[in-house]
N, C-alpha and C positions, 0 to 999 in steps of 0.2 A: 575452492569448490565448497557445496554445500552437501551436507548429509541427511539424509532423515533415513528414520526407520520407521516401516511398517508392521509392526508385526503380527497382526494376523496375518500376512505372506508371507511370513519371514524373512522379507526381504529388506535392502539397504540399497535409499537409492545416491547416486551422487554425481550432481549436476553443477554448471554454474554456479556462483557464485547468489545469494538471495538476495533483492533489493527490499526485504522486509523482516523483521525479526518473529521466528516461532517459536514456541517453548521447546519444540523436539526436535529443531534445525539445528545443526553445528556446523559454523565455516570451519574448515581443515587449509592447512597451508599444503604448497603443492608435494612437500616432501611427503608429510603425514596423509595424503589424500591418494598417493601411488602407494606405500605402506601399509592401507588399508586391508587389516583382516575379519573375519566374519565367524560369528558360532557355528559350528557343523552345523548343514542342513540348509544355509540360509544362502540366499542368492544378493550378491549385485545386480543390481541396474546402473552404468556410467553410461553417462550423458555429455557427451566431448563439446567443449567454449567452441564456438563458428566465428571464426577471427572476423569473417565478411558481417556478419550481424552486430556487432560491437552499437549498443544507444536504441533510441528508440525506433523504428520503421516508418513509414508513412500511416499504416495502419493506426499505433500507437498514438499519435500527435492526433491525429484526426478522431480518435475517440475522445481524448482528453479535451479538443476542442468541443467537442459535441458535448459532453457534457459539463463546461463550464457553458457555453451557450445555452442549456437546457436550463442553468439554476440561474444564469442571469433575467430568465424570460419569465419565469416563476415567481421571481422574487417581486418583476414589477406589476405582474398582474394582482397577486394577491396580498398586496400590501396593505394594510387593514385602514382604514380614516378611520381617525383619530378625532374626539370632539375637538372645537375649539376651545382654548382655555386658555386664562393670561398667565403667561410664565412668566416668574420671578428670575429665576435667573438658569442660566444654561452652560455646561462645562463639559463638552463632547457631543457624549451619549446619555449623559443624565441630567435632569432639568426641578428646577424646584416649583412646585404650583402652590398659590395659595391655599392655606385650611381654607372650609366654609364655616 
């Protein structure tokens, strides 16, 4: 499970596991994350794993396709011409041109 606190609510929430690193997020193992105590005053939020949701959803997939579709279509409209020029030689992405 994952941690954060908020504290201006005083609260401590702790959900799933995080598929991203935050400076104020801390994974707990499941011992230390039922273990969990709080300063007077302060509330939890837990957020139970949904065994049925395990990966991504259809929703998921179909965003990520959307927007790798959206930067491939981007990329070919505004791809800038480039003058002609005789290149000396070419190694990838970098190329040598003659000085004038």
């Amino acid at each position: 499970m994952t941690l954060t606190y908020i504290y201006s609510d005083s609260t401590a929430v702790l959900g799933p596991l995080a598929t991203f690193a935050e400076p104020h997020a801390y994974d707990l193992c499941p011992l230390h994350s039922e273990k969990l105590t709080l300063p007077n005053g302060w509330t939890v939020v837990k957020s139970e794993i949904q065994s049925d949701s395990v990966g991504p959803n259809e929703d998921d997939l179909m965003a990520i396709a959307d927007a790798v579709r959206e930067v491939g279509t981007s990329q070919v409209q505004s791809s800038p011409v480039e003058p002609k020029q005789s290149e000396i030689g070419r190694r990838g992405h970098l190329r040598a041109l003659p000085s004038n």
